[in-house]
N, C-alpha and C positions, 0 to 999 in steps of 0.2 A: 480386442485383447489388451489387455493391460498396458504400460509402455514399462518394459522390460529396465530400461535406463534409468528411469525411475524409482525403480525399488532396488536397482543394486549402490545406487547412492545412499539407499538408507540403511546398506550392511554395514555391521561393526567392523570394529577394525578383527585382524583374525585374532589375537590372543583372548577379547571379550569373546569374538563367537564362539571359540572354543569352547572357553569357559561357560557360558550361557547352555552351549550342547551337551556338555557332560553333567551340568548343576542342574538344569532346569525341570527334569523327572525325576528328582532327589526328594525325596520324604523328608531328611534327616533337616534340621533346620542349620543354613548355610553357617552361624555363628558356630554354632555348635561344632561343626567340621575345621572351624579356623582356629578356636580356642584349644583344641584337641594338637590340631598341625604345630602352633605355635608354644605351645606348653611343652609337646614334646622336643621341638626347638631348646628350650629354655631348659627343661632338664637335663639334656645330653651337654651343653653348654656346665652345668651346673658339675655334672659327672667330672667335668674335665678340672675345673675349679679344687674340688673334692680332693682330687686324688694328686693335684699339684700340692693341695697343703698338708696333705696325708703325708706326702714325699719329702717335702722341706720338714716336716716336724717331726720321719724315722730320721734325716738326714744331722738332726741336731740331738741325737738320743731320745727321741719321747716317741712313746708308743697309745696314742690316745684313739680311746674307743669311741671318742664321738664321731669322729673321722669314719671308721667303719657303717658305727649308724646310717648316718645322713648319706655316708654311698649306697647302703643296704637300702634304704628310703629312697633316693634318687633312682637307682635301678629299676625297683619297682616300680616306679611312676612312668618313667620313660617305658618300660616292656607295657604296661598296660594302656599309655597314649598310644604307643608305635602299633601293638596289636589293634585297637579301634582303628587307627588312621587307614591301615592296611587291608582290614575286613571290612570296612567301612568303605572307601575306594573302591574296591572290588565291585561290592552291589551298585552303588554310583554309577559304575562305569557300564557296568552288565543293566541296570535300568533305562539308562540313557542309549546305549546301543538298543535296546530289543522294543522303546518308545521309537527311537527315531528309524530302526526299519520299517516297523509296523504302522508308523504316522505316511512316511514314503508311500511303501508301495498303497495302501488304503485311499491316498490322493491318484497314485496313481490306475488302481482299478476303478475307479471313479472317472479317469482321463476319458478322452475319445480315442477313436482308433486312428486317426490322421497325427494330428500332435503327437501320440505316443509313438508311432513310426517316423516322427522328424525326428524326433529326441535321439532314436536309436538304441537296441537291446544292450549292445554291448556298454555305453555308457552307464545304463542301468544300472547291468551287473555289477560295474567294476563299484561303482560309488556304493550300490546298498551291502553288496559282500565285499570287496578288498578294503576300500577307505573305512569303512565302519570295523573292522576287523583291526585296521591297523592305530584304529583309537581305542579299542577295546585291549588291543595289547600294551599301547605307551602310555595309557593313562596312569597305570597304579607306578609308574617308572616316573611321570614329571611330578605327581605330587609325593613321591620320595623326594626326590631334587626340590622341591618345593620348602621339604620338613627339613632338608641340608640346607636349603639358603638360611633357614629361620639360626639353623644351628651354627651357622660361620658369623650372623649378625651381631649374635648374643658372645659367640669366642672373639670377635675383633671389637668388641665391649669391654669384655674380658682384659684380652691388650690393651687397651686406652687405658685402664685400672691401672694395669700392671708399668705399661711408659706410654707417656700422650707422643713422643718421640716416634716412640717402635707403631705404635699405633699409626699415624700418620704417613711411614714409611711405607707403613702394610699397604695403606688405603692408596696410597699414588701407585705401588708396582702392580698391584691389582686393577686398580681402573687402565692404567696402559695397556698391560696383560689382556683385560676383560674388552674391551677398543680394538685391541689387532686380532683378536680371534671373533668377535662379530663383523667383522669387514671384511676376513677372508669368510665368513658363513658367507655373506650375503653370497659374494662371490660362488661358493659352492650350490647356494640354493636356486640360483641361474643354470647353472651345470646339473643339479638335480631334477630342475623343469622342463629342460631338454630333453633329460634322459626319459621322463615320463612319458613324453612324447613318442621319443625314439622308442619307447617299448610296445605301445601301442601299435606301431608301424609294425614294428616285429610281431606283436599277437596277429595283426591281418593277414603277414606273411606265413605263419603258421596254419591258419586258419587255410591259404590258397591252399598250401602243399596240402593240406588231408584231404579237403575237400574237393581239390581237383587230382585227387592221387590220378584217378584211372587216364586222366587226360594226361597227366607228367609223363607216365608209364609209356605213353604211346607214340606221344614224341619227344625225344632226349632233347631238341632242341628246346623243345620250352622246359624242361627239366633244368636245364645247365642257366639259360635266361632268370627262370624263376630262382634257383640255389644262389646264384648273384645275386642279385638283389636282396636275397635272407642275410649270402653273408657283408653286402653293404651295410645293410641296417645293424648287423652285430658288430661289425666293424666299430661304427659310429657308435655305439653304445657301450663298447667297451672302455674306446679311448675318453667319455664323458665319464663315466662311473670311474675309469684309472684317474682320470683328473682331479676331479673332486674327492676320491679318495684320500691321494698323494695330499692336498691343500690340509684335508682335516688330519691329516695324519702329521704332519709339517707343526700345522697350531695345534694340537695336541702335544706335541713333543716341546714346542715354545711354551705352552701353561707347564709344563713341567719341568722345564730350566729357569721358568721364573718362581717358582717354589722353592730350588735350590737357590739359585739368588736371594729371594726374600731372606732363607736361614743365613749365606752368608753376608747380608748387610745387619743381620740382628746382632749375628757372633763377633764379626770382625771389626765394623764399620762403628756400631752405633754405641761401641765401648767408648770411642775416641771421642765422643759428642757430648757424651751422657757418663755420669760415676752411676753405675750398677751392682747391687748386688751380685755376688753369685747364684743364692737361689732366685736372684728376681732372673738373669738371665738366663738361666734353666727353664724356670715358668716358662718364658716367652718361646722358648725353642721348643719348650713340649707344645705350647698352646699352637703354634704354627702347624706343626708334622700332626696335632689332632687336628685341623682343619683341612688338610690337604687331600685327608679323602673323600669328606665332605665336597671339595672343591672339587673336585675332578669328576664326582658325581654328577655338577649340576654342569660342568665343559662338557660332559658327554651327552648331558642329555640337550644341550642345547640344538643338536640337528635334529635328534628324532623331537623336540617338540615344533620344531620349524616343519616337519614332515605333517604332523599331527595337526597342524594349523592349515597346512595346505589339502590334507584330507578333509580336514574340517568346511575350507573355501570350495573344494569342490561336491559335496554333499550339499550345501548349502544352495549352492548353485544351480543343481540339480532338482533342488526340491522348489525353487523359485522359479526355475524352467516349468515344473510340471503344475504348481500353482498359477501360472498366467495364463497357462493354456487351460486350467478349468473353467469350470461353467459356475462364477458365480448369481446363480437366478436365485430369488427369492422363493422356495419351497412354495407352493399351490396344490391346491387341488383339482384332480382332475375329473371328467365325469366316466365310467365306466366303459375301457373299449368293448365295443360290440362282437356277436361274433362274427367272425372273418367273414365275405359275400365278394368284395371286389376292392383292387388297391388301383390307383388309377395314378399314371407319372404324367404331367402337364410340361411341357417345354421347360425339363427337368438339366439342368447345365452344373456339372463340377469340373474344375478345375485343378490338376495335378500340379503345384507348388515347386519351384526349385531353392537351392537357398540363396538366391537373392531375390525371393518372391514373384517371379517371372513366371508366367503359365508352361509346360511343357510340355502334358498333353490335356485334352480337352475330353470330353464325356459330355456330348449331346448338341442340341437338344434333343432329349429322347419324350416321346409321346408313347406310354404304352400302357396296357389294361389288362391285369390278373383277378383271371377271375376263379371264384370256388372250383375243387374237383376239373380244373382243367390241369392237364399233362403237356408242357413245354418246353420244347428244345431250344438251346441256342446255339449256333456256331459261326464262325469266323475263324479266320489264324491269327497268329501271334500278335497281339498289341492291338487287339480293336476293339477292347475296352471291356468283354466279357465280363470280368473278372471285379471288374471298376463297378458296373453297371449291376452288378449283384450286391456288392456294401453297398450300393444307394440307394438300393431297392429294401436294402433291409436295416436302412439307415444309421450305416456301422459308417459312412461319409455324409457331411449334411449335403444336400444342395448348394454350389454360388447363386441359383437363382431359379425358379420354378415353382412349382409346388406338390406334395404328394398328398393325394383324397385317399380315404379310410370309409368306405362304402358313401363316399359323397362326402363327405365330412373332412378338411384338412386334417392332414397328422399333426400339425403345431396345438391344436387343439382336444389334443389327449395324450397319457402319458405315454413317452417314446423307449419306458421300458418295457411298460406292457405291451408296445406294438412290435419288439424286438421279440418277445417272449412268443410269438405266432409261428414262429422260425426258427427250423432246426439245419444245422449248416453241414457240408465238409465244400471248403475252399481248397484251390490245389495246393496251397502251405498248410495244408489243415495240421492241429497239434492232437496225438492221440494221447490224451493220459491212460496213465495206468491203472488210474481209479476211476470210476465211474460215478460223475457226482451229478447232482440236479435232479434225479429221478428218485422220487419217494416210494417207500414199499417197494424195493428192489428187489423182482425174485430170481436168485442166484440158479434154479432148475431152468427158469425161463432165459434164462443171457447163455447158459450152456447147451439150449434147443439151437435156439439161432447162431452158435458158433458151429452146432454141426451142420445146419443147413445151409451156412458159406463153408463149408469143406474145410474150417479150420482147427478142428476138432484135436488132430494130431498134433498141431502146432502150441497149442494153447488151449485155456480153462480158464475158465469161472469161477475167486474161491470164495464169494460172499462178497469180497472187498475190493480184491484187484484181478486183473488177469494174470496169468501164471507169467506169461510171455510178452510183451510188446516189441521185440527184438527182430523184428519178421522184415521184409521181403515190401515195397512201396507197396504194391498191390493188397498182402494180407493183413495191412495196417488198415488200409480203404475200407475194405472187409471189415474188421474191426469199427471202426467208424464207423459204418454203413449201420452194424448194430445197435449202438449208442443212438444214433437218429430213430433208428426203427423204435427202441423202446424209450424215448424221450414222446413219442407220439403226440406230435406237432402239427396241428391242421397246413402248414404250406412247409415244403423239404425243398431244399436249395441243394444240389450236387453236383457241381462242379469237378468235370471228368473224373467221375469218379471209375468210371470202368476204364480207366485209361491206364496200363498198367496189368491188364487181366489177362488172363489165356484165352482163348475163343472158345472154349468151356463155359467159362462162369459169364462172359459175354452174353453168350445164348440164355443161359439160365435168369441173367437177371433182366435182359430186355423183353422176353417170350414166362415168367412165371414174377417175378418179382414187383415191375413194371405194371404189371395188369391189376396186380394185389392192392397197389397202391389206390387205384383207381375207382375197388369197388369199396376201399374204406371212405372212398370221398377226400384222401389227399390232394394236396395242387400242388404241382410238380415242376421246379422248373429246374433244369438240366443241363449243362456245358455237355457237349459231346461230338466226336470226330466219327464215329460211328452210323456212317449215310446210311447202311443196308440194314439198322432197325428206325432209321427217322418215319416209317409208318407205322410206328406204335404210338409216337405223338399224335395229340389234339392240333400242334402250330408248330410251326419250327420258322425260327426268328434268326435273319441273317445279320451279322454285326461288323462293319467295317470301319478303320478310324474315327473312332468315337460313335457313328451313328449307327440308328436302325435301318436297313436300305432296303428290305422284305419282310414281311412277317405272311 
């Protein structure tokens, strides 16, 4: 595996990676997008110019139409930069979002099933839906803030024109200003890293209470334990989010009394320094109060792009995670798997992982031999590896060491999708979609035979595309499953208790009719099952205890 440390040394800093994330599936050529942002900068700068001399020149009697012009001109220029910048953003942002889910998860269907279960679903989710989400909403807001710095650059321009004095003044109370309100960010963006944490804690703790309703229900004591704990963690989350609120709420109101200060050092102060016009010191007080919304545009966005950056670090993150865990091989060719006769496991050893890479449980070594049109049970209790010993059998876990024969033939030496593809599954976390996909020439009379011949007819339908219902009952989801395998028709079916869950109805039905069916199509069967008083419908039944096979 790659060395992790290594490649996040050669991440940018976040404001490039940002940038890099949202630019780098752009069409539009990156000049083009800056010349745009900065022109409309420079216009709105110019509006303000315009209409200062517009003002001094009704204020002296003269009513000149060129004044109108060039704002009629100016206007239009700015409304048709600001519409590109804005429509333009938009698709950027929605490219770059819908490239970098679809770059994501395509790494990660390609992942293995081990790595992808260390990563974790829920980090998943959050990075490919909320962090991507939450760039796809602040993006067209910082390159606003972006087209307002250009505009505050070109008005405190403007100032220096109008007094190198006032000018100067501007530039020291706003670097102070812009100083104490990035220092309490930082501060806040500590408080905001906490919180992200802290909310996560809180999703799990949500997550207990649904998921273990029936067991809260049953006893109050762990009801009242578990509610503590929810409201420890809201607790903690409230008084960080009131924190950092209070702090930006604080330097928010501090940029806003240094705004009024800046007008009263322009009006009161910078008379006594400087001989001024009247209209020059009009100018200057208009040019300020135009920039102040500008300016408060880009104080606010300064957290949500600090947010933006850290959604950005953690996507980033994520996608580095799932790239070191791939499989960079060189593409080959392989020679054509045969068809199925026997899969043979040789002093086959995996090793279950903890995260400080310590073994914690073990899986073998297993010696065992599947062969065509045989019917096989396995069982054991809780934790002896069943479950383990079926991803390796169907090479969804590699081996730490052994090997697996393909009718005498190792599997490393032919393609391990094709060998995957001989196998049709339900594991006991099986996922039942609601679509039926994989199977070509789907006949929708044929998927609504076999829902009436699992009894699930009243329950659900077959409408071409999906099933009416997947809302059922663990058992009638099995059921459901159980069809998808049947018309995937896969020379070896792996099911994992799958009648576990069933009435002694559909029990009898599928180990005494279903069971036998399989057998005279010549499927090979191999079966998790607790169910002793049909184990003579098997061909073998294979005992499994702490990792090993102890009978067959």
């Amino acid at each position: 595996m790659p060395d992790q440390n290594n490649k996040d040394t050669a991440r940018p800093v976040g404001y490039k990676l940002y940038l890099k994330m949202v630019l780098q599936h752009s069409d539009i050529p990156k000049r083009t997008i800056v010349f745009y942002t900065v022109l409309s900068g420079i216009v709105n700068a110019v509006l303000l110019s315009v209409l200062n001399a517009a003002a001094n020149s009704a204020g002296e009697g003269e009513v000149q139409v060129k004044y109108l012009l060039l704002f009629a001109i100016a206007l239009t220029v700015f409304y048709i930069t600001k519409r590109y910048i804005l429509r333009k953003s938009v698709t950027i942002v929605e490219n770059a979002v819908y490239s970098l889910r679809l770059r994501i998860l395509e790494k990660l269907r390609h992942c293995e099933l081990s790595p992808m279960e260390s990563i974790g679903k829920d980090e998943i989710f959050t990075r490919v839906s909320n962090d991507t989400n939450f760039i796809s909403q602040s993006a067209a807001v910082i390159i606003n803030a972006f087209q307002a710095l250009v505009l505050v650059t070109f008005a405190l321009i403007y100032i220096g024109f109008l007094s190198l004095t006032a000018f100067i003044a501007t530039i020291l109370i706003l670097v102070v200003a812009i100083s104490y309100f990035l220092r309490r960010q930082n501060e806040i963006n500590q408080e905001l890293r906490a919180a992200n944490k802290n909310e996560s804690a809180f999703y799990d703790h949500i997550e207990n209470l649904i998921e273990g309703f029936k067991e809260i229900k049953i006893n109050h004591l762990k009801n009242e334990q578990l509610f503590a704990d929810v409201k420890k963690t809201a607790d903690y989350g409230k008084e960080v989010k009131t924190s950092s609120g209070l702090r930006f709420a604080v330097g928010y109101m501090f940029s806003e009394m240094v705004f009024y200060l800046l007008l009263a050092s322009i009006i009161f102060l910078l008379p006594q320094f400087q001989t001024l016009y009247t209209g020059t010191l009009t100018r200057l007080t208009a040019s300020i109060l135009f920039v102040i919304g500008p300016l408060e545009n880009i104080v606010t966005t300064i957290p949500l792009f600090a947010k933006a950056i850290q959604a950005t670090q953690n996507i980033d993150h994520l996608e580095r995670k799932i790239s070191a865990f791939a499989e960079n091989e060189t593409p080959k060719s392989y020679p054509p798997l045969p068809p199925f006769e026997e899969i043979k496991l040789e002093n086959v050893v995996y090793d279950y992982m903890d995260e400080d890479r310590q073994s914690s449980f073990t899986l073998g070594p297993i010696n065992f031999t599947l062969k065509k049109g045989s019917l096989n049970c396995i069982i054991g209790g809780n934790g002896s590896g069943k479950s383990t010993f079926l991803k390796v059998l169907t090479n969804l876990y590699h081996p730490a060491s052994g090997r697996i024969l393909v009718n005498g033939t190792e599997l490393r030496n032919f393609n391990k999708e094709d060998y995957r593809f001989w196998f049709s599954t339900i594991f006991t976390d099986f996922h039942l979609f609601p679509k039926i996909y994989g199977i070509p020439n789907l006949n929708a009379d044929k998927v609504n035979e076999y829902i009436n011949l699992m009894g699930l007819s009243h329950k659900t339908h077959f409408n071409g595309t999906n099933f009416s219902n997947v809302r059922l009952s663990t058992g009638q989801r099995k059921r459901l499953a159980l069809i998808c395998t049947l018309l995937e028709d896969k020379p070896i079916m792996i099911l994992d208790e799958v009648t576990a869950d069933q009435d002694p109805g559909f029990k009898k039905f599928f180990y005494t009719e279903i069971l036998p069916s399989f057998r005279l199509k010549g499927k090979t069967i191999i079966m998790v099952s607790h169910d002793d008083k049909y184990t003579e419908q098997f061909d073998r039944v294979i005992e499994m205890e702490y990792g090993k096979i102890i009978s067959q």
